[in-house]
DRENDO-1510 file (C-alpha; in Angstrom, 1 decimal, always signed):
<recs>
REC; n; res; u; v; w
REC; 1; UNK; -1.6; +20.3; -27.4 .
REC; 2; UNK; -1.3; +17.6; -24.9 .
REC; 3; UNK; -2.8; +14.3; -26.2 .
REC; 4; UNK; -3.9; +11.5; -24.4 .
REC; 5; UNK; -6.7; +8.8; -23.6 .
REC; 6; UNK; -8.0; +9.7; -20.6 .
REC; 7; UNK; -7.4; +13.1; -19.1 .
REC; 8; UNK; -7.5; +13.1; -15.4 .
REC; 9; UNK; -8.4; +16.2; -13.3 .
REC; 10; UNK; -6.1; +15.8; -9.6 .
REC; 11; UNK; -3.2; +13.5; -8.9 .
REC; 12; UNK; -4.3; +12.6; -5.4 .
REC; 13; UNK; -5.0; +8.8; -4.2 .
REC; 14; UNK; -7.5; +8.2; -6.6 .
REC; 15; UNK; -6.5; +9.8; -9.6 .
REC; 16; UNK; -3.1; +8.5; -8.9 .
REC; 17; UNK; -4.7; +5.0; -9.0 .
REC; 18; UNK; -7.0; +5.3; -12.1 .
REC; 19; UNK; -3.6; +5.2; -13.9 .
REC; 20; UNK; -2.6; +2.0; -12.9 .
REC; 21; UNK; -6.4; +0.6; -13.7 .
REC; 22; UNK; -6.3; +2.7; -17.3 .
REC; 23; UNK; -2.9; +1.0; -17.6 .
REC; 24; UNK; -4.2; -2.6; -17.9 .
REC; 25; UNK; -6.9; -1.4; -20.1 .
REC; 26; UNK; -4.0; +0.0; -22.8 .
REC; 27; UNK; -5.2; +3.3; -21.9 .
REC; 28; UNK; -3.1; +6.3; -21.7 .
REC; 29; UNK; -3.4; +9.0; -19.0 .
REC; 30; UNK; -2.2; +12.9; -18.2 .
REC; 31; UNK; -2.6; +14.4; -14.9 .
REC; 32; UNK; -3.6; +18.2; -14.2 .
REC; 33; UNK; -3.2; +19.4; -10.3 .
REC; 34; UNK; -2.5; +22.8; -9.0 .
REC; 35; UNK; -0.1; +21.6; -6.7 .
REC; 36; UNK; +3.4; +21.6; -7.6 .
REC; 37; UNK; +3.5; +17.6; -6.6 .
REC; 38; UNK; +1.3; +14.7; -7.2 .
REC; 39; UNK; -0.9; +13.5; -3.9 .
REC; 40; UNK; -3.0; +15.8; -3.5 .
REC; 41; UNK; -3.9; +16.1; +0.2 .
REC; 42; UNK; -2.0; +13.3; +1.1 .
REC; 43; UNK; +1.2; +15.3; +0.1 .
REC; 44; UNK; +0.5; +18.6; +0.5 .
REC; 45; UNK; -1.4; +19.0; +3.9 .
REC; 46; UNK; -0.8; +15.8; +6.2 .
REC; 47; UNK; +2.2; +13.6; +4.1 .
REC; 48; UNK; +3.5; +11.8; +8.0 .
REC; 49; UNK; -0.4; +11.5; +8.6 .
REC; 50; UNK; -0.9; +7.5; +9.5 .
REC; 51; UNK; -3.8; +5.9; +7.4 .
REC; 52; UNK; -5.7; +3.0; +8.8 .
REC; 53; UNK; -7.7; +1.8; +6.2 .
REC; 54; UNK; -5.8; +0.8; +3.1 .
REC; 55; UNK; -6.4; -2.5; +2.3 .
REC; 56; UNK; -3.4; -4.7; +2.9 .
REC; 57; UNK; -1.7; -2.1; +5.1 .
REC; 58; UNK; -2.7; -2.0; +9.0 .
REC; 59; UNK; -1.2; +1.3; +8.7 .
REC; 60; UNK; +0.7; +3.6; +6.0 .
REC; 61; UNK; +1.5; +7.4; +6.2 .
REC; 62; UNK; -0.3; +9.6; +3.8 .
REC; 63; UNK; +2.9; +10.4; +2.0 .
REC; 64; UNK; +4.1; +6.8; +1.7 .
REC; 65; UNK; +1.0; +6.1; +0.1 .
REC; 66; UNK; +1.6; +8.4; -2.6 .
REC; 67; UNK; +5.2; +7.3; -3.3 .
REC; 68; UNK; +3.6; +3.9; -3.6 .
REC; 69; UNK; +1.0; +4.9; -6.2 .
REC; 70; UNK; +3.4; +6.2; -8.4 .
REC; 71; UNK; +5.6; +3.4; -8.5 .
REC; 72; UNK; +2.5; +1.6; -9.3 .
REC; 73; UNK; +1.9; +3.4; -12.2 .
REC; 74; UNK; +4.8; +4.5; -13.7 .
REC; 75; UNK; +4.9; +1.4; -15.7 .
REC; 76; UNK; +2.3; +2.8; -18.2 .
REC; 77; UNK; +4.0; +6.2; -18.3 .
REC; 78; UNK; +1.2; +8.6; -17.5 .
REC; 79; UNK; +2.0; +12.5; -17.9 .
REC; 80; UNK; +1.5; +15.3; -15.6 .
REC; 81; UNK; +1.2; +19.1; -15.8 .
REC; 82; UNK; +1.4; +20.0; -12.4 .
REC; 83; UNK; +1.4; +23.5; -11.1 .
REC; 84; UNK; -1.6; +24.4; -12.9 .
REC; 85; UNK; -5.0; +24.9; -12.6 .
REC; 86; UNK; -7.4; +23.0; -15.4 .
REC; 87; UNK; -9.9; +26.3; -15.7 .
REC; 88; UNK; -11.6; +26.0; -19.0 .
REC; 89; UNK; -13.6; +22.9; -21.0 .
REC; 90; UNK; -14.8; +22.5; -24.6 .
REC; 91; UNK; -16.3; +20.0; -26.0 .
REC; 92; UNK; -15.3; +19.6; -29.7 .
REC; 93; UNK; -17.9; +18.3; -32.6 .
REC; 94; UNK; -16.6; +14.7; -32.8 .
REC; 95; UNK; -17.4; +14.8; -29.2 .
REC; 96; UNK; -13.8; +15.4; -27.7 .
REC; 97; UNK; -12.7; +17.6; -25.1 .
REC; 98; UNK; -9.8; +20.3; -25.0 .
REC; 99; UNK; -9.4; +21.6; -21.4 .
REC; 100; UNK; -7.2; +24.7; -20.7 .
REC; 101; UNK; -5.0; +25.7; -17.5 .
REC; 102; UNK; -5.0; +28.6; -16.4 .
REC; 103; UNK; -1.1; +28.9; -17.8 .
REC; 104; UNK; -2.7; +28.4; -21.3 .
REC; 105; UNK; -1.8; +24.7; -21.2 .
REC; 106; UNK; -3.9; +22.4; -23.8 .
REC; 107; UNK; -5.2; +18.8; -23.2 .
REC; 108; UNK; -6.9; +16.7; -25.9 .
REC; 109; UNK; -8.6; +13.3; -24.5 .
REC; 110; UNK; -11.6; +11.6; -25.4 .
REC; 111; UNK; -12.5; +10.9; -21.9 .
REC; 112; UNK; -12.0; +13.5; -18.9 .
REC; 113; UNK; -12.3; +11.9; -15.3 .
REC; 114; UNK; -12.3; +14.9; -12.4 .
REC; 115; UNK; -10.8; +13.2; -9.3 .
REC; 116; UNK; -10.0; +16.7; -7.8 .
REC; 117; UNK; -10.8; +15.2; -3.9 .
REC; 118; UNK; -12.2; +18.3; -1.9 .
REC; 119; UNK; -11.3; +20.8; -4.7 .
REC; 120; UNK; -9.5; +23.8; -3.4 .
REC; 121; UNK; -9.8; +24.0; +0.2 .
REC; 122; UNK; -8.7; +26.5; +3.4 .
REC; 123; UNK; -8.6; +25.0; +6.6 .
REC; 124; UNK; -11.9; +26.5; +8.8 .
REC; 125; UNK; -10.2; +28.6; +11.3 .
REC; 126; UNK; -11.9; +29.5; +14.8 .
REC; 127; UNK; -13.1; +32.6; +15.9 .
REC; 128; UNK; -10.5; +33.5; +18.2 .
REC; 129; UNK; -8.9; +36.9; +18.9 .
REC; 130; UNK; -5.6; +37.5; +17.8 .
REC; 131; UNK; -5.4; +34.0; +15.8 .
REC; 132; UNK; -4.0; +35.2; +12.5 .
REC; 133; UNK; -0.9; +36.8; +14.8 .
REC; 134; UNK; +0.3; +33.0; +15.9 .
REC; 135; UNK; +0.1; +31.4; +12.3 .
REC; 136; UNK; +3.2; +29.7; +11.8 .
REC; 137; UNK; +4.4; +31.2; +15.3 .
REC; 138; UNK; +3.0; +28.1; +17.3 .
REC; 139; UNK; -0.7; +27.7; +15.6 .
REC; 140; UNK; -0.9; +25.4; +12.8 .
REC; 141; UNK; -3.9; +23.8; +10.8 .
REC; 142; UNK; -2.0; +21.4; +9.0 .
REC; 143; UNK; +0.4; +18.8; +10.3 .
REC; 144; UNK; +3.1; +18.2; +7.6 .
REC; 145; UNK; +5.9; +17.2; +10.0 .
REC; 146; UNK; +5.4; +15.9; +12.6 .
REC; 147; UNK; +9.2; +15.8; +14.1 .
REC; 148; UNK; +8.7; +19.4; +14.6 .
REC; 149; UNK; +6.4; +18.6; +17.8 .
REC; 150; UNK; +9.2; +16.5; +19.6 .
REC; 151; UNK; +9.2; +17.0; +23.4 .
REC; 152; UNK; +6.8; +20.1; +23.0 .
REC; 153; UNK; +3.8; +21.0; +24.2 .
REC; 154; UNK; +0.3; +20.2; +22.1 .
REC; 155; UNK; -2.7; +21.5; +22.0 .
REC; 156; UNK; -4.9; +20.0; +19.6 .
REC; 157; UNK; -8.3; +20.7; +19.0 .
REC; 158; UNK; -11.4; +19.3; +17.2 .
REC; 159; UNK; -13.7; +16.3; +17.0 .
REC; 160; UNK; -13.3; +14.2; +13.6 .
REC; 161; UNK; -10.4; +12.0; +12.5 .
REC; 162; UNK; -7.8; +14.0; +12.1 .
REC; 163; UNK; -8.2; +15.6; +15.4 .
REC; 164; UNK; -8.2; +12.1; +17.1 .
REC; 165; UNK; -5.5; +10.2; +14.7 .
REC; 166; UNK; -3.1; +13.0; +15.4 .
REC; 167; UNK; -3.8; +12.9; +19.0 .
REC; 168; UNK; -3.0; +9.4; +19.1 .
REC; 169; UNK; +0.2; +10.0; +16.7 .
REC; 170; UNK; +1.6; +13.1; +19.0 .
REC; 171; UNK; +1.4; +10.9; +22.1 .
REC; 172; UNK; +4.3; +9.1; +21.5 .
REC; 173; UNK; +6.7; +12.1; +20.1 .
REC; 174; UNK; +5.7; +15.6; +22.1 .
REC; 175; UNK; +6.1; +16.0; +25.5 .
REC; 176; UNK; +2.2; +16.9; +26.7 .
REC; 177; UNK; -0.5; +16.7; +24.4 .
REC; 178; UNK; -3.9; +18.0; +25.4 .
REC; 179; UNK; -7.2; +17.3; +23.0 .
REC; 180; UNK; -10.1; +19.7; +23.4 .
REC; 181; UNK; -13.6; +19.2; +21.5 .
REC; 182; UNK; -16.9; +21.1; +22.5 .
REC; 183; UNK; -18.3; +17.7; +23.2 .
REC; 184; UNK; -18.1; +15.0; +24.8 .
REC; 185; UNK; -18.9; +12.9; +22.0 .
REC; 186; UNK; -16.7; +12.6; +18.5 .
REC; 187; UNK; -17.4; +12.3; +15.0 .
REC; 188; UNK; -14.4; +9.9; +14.5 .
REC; 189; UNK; -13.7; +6.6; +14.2 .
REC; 190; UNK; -14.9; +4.5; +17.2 .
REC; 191; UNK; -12.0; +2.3; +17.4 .
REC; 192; UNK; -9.9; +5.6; +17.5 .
REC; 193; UNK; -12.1; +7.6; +19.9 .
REC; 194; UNK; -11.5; +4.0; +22.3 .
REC; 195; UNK; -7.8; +4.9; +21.8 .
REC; 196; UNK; -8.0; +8.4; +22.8 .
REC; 197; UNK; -9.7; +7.4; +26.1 .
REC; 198; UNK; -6.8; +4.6; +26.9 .
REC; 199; UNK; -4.1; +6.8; +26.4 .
REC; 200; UNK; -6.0; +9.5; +29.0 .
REC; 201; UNK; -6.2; +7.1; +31.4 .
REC; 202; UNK; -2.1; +6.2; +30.4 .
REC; 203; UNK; -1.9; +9.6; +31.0 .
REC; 204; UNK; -0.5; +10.4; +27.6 .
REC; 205; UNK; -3.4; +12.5; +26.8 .
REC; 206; UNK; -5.4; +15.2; +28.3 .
REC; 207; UNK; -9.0; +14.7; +27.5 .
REC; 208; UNK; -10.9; +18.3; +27.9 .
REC; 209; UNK; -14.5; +17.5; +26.9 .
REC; 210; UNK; -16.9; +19.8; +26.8 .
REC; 211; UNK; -14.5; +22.7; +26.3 .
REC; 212; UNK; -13.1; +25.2; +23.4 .
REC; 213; UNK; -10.0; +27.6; +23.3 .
REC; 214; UNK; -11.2; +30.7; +23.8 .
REC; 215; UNK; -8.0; +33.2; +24.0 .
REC; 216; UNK; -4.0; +33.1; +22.9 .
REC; 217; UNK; -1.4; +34.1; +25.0 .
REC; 218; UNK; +2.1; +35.2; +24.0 .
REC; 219; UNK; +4.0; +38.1; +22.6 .
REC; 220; UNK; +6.6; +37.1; +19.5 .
REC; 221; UNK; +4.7; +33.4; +19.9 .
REC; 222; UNK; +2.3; +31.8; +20.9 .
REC; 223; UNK; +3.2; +30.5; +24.9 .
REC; 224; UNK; -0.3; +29.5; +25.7 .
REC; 225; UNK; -4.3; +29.3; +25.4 .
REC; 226; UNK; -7.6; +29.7; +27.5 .
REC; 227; UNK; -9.7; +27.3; +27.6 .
REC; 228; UNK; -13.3; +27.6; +28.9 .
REC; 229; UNK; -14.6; +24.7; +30.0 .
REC; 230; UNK; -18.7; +24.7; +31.7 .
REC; 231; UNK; -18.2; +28.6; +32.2 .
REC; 232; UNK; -14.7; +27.9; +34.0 .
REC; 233; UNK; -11.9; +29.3; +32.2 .
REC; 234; UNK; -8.7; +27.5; +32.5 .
REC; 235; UNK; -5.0; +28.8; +30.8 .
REC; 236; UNK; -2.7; +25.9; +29.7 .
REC; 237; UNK; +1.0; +26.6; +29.0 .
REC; 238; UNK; +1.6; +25.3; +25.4 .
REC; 239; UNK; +4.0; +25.3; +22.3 .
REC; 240; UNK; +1.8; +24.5; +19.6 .
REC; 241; UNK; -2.2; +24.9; +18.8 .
REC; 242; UNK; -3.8; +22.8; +16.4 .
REC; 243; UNK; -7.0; +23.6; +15.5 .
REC; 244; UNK; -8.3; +20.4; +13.2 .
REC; 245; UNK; -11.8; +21.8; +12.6 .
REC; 246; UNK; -11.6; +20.2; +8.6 .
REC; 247; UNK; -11.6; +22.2; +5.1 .
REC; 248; UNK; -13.5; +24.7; +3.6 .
REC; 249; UNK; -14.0; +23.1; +0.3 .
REC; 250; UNK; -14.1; +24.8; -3.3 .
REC; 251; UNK; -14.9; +23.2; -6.8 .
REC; 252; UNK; -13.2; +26.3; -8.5 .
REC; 253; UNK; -13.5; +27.3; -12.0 .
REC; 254; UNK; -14.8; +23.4; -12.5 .
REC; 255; UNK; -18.1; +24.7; -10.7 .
REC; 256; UNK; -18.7; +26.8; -14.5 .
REC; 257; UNK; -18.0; +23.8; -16.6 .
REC; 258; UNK; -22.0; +22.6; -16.6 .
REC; 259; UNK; -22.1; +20.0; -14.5 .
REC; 260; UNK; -24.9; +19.4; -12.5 .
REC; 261; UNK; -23.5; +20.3; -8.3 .
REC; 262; UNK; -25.4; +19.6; -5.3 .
REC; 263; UNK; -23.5; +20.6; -1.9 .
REC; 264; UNK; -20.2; +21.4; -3.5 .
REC; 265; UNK; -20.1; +17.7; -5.1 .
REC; 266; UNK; -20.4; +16.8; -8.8 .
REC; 267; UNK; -23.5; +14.9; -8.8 .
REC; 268; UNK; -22.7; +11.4; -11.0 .
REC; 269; UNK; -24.6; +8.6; -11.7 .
REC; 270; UNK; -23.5; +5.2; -10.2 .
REC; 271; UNK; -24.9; +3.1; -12.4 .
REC; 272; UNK; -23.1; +5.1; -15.2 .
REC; 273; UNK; -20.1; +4.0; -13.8 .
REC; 274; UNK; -19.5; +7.3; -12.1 .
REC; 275; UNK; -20.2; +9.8; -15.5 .
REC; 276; UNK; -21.8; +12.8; -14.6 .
REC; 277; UNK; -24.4; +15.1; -16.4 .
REC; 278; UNK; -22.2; +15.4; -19.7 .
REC; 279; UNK; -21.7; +11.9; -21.5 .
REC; 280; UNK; -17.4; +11.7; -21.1 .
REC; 281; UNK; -17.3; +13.8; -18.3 .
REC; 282; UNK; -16.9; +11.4; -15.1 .
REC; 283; UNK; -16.2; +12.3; -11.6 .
REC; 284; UNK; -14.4; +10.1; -9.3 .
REC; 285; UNK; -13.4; +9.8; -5.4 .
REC; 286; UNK; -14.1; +12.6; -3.0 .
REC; 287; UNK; -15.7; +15.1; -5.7 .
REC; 288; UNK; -18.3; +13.4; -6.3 .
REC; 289; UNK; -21.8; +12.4; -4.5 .
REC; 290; UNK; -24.6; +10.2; -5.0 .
REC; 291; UNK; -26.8; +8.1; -3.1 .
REC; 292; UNK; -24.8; +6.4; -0.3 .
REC; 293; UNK; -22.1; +8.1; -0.9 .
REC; 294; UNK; -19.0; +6.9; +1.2 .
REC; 295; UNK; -15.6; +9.6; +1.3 .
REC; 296; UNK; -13.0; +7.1; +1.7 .
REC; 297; UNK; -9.8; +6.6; -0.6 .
REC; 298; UNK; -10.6; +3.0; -1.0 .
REC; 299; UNK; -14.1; +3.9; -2.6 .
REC; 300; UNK; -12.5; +6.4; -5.0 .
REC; 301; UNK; -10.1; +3.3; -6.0 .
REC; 302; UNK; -13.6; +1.4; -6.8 .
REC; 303; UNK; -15.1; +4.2; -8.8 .
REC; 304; UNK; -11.8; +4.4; -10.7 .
REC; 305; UNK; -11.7; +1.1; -11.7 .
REC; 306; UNK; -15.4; +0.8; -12.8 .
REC; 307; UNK; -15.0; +4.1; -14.7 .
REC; 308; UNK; -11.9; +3.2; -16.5 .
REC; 309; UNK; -14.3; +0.2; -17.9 .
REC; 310; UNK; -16.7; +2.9; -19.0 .
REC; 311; UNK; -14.0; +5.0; -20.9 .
REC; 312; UNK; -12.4; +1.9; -22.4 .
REC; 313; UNK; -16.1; +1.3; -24.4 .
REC; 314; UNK; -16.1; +5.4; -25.1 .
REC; 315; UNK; -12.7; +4.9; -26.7 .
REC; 316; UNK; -12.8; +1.7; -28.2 .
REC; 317; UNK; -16.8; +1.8; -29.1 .
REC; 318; UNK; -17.7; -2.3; -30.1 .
REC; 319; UNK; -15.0; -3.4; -29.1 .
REC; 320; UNK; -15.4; -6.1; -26.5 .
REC; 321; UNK; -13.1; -6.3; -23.3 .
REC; 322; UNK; -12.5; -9.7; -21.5 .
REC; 323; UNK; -11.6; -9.1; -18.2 .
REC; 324; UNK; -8.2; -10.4; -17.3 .
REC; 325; UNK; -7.1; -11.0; -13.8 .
REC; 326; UNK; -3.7; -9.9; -12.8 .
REC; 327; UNK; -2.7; -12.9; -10.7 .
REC; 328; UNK; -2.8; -14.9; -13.6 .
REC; 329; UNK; -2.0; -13.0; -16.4 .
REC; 330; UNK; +0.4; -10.5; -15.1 .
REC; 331; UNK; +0.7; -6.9; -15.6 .
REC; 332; UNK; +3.1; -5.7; -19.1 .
REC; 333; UNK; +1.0; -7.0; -22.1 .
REC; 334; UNK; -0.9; -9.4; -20.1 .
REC; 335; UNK; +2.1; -12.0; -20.7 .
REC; 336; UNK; +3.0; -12.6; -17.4 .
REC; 337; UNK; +6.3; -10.4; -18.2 .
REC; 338; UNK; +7.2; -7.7; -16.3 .
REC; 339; UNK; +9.3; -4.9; -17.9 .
REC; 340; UNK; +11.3; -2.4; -16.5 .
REC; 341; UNK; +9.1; +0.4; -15.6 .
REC; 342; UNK; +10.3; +4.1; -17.9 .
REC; 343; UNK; +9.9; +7.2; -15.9 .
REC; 344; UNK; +6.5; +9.1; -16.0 .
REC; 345; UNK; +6.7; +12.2; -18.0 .
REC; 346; UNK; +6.1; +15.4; -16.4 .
REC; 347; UNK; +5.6; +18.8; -16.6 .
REC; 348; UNK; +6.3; +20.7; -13.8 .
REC; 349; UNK; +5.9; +24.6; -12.8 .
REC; 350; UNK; +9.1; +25.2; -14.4 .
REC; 351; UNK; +8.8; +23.5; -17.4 .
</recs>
């Protein structure tokens, strides 16, 4: 039996960062993901993905962020079990909770915060003819090097973010890249959208707006794609098609544990400090909704923090906190000392 303060559900961004905030607070955490490596998304699906809006940093790559994270918290020595799924829940009579993986794995904590991000997710594929023949043979929904696209040709495909930030990225490493979205308008960022229109008219970007790939050409892979364009159909030599049409998200076995859901979210309550249906159950970052709710990693750092406040008065009921500012009273002990940092314990697939 794994025992620990706060038992966080995901080791992406934010449950990566409600370490660090637990830390100050004297509280210990243990980290469950399925993935073999904390991150989350960041790690597992887009690592060399620029980010734009991390505060202090004009721009950091996905996996950079991670690594960061970790160093931040591996002061406080948080545990993982990684490589597992957390599948069951229990809530025990002094009001505790023992969740299960699905590897038979016990945790013990007082406080259980599920900062599982999208959940389990598939990328949404088109409906294309002979797609499933070109997966990993030129046709990939997930960009996790991007070297791999050096002096190739692109052709990417989609209308959100990651559609236009890898657009922009690709410009300056493959040899043509070509963006296509049924529309002429995005669902991006504006600033980034204003990007992809300079670089067409730099001509490091084909723009094709209002179009979709309709058909895939090759034999052993894939050598290029039609695209139909205001009834017109048009075939474009290429090395690579990335279809960036977002995730199919799934809860999982967390959808069973009796929390109240609405749209594939765990519905929480703000003023709670993020705690959901079941007092010591919280939810935190992408996974959750409520009114206004905004999916960005530097909100899920905010509902971290303000829910580590709520499980510090669960855990230490009557006793009072004084809030203690880090500029001034330093991290280790509050003492303005800094020790070396230990090594996080972990437990990985092969443990």
């Amino acid at each position: 039996m794994i025992k620990t303060d706060i038992l966080i559900i995901g080791a992406g961004p934010t449950g990566l960062f409600t370490v660090f905030e637990a830390g100050l607070l004297k509280l210990k955490c243990h980290l469950i993901d399925a993935l073999p490596q904390p991150g989350g998304q960041c790690s597992e699906i887009y690592p060399k993905k620029p980010i734009y809006d991390i505060p202090g940093f004009p721009e950091i790559l996905a996996g950079d962020l991670t690594k960061n994270l970790l160093e931040q918290g591996k002061q406080f020595e948080p545990g993982f079990t990684l490589g597992e799924r957390a599948e069951t829940i229990e809530k025990l009579d002094d009001g505790t909770f023992v969740v299960t993986t699905n590897k038979g794995t016990k945790h013990h904590a007082p406080v259980v915060a599920i900062a599982g991000g999208l959940g389990s997710f598939e990328p949404r594929k088109p409906q294309i003819d002979r797609i499933s023949d070109f997966e990993d043979k030129g046709i990939e929904y997930f960009i996790k090097n991007p070297e791999i696209y050096s002096g190739k040709k692109v052709v990417v495909s989609g209308g959100g973010d990651s559609a236009l930030d890898w657009s922009i990225f690709l410009a300056d490493i493959a040899s043509q890249v070509t963006l296509i979205h049924r529309r002429h308008e995005f669902r991006g960022a504006l600033d980034s959208v204003e990007k992809v229109r300079e670089l067409k008219l730099l001509g490091k970007i084909n723009l094709i707006t209002p179009a979709e790939v309709t058909k895939l050409h090759g034999t052993d892979k894939l050598e290029a794609v039609t695209v139909l364009k205001e009834g017109v159909e048009q075939k474009l030599e290429t090395d690579h098609f990335i279809p960036l049409f977002g995730l199919s998200p799934k809860l999982g076995p967390i959808a069973n544990w009796g929390l109240e859901i609405e749209k594939n979210a765990i519905k929480v309550d703000n003023s709670l400090n993020y705690q959901t249906n079941i007092p010591g159950i919280f939810a935190i970052g992408d996974v959750n909704t409520y009114p206004e709710k905004l999916k960005l990693i530097l909100c899920g750092f905010h509902e971290a923090t303000l829910m580590c406040q709520a499980a510090y008065r669960i855990i230490n009921p009557g006793k009072r906190y004084v809030l203690k500012y880090t500029t001034v009273s330093g991290i280790d002990g509050f003492d303005g000392t800094r020790k070396e940092a230990p090594k996080a314990v972990v437990r990985s697939i092969e443990a």
